[in-house]
Backbone bond lengths (Angstrom), bond angles and torsions (degrees), N, CA, C in turn:
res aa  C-N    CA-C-N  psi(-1)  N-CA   C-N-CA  omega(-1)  CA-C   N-CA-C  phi
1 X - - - 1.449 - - 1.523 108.69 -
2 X 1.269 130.04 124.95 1.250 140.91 -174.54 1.638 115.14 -84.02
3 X 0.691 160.37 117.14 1.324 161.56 -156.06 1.802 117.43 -137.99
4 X 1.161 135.45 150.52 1.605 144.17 178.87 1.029 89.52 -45.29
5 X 1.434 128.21 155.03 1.633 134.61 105.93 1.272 122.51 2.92
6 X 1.879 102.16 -77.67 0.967 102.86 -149.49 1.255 112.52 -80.35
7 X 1.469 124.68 -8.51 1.161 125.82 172.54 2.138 113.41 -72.10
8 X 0.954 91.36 -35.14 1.746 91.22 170.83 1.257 110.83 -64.15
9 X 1.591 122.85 -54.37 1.077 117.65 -148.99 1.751 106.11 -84.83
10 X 1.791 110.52 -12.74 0.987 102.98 179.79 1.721 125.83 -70.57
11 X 1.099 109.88 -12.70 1.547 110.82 -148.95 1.977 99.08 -78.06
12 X 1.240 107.61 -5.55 1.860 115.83 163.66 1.585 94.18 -75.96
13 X 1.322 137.70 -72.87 1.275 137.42 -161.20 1.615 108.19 -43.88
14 X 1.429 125.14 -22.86 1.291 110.33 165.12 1.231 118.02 -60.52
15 X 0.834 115.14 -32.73 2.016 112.70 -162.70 1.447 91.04 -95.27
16 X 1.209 151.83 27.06 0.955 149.18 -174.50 1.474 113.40 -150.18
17 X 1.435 108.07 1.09 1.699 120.60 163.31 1.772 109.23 -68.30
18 X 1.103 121.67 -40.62 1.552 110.93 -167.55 1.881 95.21 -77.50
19 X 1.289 112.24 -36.93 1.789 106.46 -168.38 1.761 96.92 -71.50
20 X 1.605 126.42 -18.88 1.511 112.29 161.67 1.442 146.45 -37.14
21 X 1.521 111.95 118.99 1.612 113.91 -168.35 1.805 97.40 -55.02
22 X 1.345 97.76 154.96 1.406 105.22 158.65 1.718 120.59 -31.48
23 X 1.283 119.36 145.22 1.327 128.87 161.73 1.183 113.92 -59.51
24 X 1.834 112.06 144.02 1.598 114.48 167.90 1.431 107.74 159.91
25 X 1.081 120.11 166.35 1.370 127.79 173.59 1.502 118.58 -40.33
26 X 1.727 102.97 -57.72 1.471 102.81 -152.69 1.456 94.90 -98.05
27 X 1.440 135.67 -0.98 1.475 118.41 -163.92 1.536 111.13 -79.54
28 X 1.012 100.90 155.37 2.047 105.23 -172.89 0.919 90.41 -45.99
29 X 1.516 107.76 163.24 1.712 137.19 -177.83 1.434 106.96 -80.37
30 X 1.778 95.62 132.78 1.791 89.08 -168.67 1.529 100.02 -95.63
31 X 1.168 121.63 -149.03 1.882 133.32 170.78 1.087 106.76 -49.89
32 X 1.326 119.26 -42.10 1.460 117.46 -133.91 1.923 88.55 -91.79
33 X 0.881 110.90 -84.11 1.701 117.82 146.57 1.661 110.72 13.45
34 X 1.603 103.92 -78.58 1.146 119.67 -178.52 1.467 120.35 -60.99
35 X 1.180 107.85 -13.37 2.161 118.08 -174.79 1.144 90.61 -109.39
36 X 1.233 163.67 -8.35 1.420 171.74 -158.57 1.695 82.35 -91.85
37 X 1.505 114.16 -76.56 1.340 123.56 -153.46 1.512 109.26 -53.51
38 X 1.584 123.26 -18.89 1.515 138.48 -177.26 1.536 111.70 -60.56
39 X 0.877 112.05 -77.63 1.699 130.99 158.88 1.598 111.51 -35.57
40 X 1.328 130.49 -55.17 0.925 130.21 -148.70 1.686 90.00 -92.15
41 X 1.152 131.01 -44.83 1.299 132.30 155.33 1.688 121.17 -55.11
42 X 1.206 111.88 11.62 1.736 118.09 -167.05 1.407 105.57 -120.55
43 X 1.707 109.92 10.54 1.625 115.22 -149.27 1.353 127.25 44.80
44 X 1.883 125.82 27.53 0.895 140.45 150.87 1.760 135.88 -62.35
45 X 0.838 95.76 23.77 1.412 108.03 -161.06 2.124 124.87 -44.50
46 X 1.330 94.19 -22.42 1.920 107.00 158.62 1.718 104.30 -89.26
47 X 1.122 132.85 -14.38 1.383 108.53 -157.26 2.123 83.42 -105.14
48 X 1.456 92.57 -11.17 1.564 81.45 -168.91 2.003 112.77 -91.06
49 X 1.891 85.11 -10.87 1.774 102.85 169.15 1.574 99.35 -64.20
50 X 1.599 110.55 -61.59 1.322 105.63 -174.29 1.588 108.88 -39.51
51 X 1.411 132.50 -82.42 1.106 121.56 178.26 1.284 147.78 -5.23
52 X 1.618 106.72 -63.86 1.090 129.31 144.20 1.765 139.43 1.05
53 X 1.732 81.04 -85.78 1.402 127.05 -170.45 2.073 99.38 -61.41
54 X 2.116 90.16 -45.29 1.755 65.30 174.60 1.560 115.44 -108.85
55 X 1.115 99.58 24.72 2.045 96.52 148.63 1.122 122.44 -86.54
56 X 1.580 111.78 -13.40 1.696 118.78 -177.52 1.078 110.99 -64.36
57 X 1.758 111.51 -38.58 1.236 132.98 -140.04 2.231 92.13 -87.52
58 X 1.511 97.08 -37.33 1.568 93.11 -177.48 1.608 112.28 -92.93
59 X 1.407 116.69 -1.62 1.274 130.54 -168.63 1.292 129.83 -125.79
60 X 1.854 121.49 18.67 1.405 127.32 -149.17 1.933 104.96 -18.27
61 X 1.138 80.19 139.76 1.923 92.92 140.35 2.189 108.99 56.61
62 X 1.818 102.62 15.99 1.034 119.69 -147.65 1.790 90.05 -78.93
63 X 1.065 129.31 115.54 1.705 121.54 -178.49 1.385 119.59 -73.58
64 X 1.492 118.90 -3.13 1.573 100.33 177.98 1.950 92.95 -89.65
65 X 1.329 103.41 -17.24 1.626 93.20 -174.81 1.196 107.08 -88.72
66 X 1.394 117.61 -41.41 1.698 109.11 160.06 1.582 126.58 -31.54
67 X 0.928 141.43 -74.07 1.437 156.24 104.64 1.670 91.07 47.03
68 X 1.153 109.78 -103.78 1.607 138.14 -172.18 1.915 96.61 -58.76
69 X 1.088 124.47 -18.87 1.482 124.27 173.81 1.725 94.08 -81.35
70 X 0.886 127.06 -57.62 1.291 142.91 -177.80 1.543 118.73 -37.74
71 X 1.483 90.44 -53.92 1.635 111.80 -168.41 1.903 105.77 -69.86
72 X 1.195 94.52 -30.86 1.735 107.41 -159.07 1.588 88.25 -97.79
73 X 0.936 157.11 -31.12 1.502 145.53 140.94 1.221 126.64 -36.36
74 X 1.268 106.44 -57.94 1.813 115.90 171.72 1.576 90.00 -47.09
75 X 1.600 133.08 -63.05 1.415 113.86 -139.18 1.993 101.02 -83.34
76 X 1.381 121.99 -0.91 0.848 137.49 -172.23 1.915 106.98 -80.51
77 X 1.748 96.84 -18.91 1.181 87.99 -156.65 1.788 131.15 94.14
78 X 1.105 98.29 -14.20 1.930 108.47 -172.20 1.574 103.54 -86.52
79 X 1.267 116.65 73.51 1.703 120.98 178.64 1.036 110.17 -36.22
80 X 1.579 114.87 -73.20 1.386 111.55 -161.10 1.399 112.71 -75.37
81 X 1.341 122.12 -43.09 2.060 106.03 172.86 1.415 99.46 -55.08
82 X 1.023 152.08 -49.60 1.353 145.05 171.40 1.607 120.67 -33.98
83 X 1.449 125.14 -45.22 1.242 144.18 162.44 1.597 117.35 -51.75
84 X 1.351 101.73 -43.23 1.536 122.29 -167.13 1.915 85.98 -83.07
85 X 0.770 97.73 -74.28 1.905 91.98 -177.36 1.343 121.38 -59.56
86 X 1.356 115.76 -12.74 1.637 123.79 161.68 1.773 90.96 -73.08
87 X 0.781 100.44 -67.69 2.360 91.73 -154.72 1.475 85.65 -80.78
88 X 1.906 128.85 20.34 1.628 89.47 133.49 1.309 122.35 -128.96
89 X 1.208 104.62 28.38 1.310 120.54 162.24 1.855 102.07 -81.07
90 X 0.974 100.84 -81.09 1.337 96.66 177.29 1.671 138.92 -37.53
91 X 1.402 95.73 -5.25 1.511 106.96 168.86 1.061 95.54 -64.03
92 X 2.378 101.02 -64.52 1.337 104.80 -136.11 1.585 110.80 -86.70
93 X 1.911 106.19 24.43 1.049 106.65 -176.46 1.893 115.43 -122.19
94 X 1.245 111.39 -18.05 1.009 148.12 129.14 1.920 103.25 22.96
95 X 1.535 135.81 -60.58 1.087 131.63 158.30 1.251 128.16 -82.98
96 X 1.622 129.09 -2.25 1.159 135.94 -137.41 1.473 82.09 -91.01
97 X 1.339 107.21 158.47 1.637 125.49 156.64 1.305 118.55 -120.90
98 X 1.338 113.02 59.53 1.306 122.58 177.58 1.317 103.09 -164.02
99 X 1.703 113.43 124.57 1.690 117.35 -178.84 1.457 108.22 -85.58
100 X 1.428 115.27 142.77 1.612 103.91 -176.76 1.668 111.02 -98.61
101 X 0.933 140.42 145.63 1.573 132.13 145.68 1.533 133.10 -92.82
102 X 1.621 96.78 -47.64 1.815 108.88 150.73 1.427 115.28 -106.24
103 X 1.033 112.67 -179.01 1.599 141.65 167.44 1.566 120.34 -70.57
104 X 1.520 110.45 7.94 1.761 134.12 -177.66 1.183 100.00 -169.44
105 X 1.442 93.82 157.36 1.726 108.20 -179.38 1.805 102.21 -100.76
C-alpha cells in the first residue's frame, strides 16, 4: 500500500507539537513547513499543498508555509491560488529580514 510522505513522515511532528515556538508569521519554520518542502522538492507538488494547507490551518498566516503554499501551486499550474498565497505571504512577510527560497533553511 503506497501512502503520502507526508503522512509517514508526520507521525514524529506529533511529539514535537508541545516543544513548538509560539504561532506567527515570523517564527522559525516548524516540521510541518519543513515536510512540505520534501514532496514539493520530489515533483510532488499536491501532496506538498496538502501539507501546507494543514499547517495553515494550525498556524494562520504562517510565512514559511505561505512560501511553500505558493511554490506548490505555481508548479501545479494554479495561477491565481498561487497569486493569492504569494501577496499573503508577502504581507505576512513584509517585516522580515530574511529572504526565503524554500519553506526551511
Amino acid at each position: 500500500m503506497k501512502r503520502p510522505i507526508h503522512a509517514a513522515l508526520s507521525m514524529p511532528v506529533l511529539a514535537l507539537g508541545a516543544c513548538s515556538a509560539p504561532s506567527g508569521a515570523h517564527r522559525h519554520t516548524g516540521s510541518d513547513a519543513a515536510l512540505g518542502a520534501a514532496p514539493l522538492a520530489g515533483g510532488r507538488p499536491a501532496e506538498a499543498e496538502a501539507v501546507y494547507g494543514d499547517d495553515l490551518k494550525r498556524n494562520p498566516e504562517n510565512g514559511w508555509s505561505l512560501f511553500g503554499l505558493a511554490r506548490s501551486l505555481e508548479a501545479q499550474g494554479k495561477a491565481a491560488d498561487a497569486a493569492t498565497a504569494e501577496a499573503r505571504f508577502r504581507k505576512a512577510w513584509a517585516r522580515a529580514d530574511v529572504t526565503l527560497s524554500a519553506s526551511r533553511f
